[in-house]
C-alpha positions as CSV (number, residue, x, y, z in Angstrom):
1,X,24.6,-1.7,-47.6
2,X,23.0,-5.1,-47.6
3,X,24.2,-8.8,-46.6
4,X,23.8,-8.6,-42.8
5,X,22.5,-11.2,-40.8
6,X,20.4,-9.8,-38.4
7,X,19.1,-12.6,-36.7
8,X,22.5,-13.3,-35.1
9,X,23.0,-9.9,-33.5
10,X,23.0,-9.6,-29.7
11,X,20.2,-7.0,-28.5
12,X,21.2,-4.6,-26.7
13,X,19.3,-3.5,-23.1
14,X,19.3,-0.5,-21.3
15,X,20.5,-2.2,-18.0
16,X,23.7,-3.9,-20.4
17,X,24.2,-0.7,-21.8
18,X,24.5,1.1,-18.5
19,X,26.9,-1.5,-17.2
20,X,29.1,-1.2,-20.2
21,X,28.7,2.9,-20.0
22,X,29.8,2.7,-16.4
23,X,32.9,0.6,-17.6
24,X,34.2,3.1,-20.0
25,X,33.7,6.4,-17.3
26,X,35.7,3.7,-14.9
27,X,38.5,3.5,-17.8
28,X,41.6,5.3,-16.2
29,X,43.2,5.7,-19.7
30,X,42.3,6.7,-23.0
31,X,43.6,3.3,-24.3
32,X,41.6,1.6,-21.8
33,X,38.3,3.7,-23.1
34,X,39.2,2.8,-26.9
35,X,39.6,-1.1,-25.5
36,X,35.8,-0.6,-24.4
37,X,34.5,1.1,-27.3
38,X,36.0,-1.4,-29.6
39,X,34.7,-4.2,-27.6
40,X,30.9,-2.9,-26.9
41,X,30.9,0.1,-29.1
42,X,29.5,2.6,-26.9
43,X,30.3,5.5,-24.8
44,X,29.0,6.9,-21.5
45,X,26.1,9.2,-21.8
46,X,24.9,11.3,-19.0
47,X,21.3,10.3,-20.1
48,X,21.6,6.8,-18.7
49,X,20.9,8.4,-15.2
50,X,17.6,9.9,-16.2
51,X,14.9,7.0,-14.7
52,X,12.7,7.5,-17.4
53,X,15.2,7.5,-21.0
54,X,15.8,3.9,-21.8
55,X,18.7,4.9,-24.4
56,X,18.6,1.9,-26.7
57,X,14.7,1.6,-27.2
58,X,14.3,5.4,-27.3
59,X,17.6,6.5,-29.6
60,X,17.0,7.5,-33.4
61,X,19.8,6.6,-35.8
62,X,19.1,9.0,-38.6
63,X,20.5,7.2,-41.7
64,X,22.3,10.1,-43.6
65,X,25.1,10.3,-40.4
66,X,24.8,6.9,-39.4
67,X,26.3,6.4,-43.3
68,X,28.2,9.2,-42.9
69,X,30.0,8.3,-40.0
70,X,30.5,4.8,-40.9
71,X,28.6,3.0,-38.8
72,X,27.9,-0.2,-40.9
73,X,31.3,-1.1,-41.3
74,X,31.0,-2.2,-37.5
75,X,28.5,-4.2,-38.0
76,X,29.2,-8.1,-38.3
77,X,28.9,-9.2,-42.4
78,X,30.0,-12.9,-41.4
């Protein structure tokens, strides 16, 4: 996997990601919680309300599931 322009990504925050966590545990439907995940591509994680765990600088993508899973075909290849 190769080709991405990186430079053009949005970085992401821990403070952005909480707000976009609380969004998806506010979801009242499962289509509504997909609509959030397809926009921002996260999920709620009950680590965000531990002071101390900023969950973007501190999270380790290991690169045999992050392949495995599919992860770069979310990322932008324009």
């Amino acid at each position: 996997y190769s080709g991405y322009d990186r430079d053009t990504w949005e970085h992401r925050t821990a403070v952005n990601y909480k707000i976009q966590a609380q969004q998806y545990m506010k979801a009242r439907t499962k289509s509504a919680q997909q609509e959030v995940v397809s926009e921002y591509g996260i999920r709620f994680s009950i680590l965000t309300h531990l002071p101390y765990f900023d969950i973007v600088r501190m999270h380790v993508v290991d690169p045999m599931h992050n392949l495995l899973l599919g992860t770069p075909k979310h990322m932008d290849t324009k």
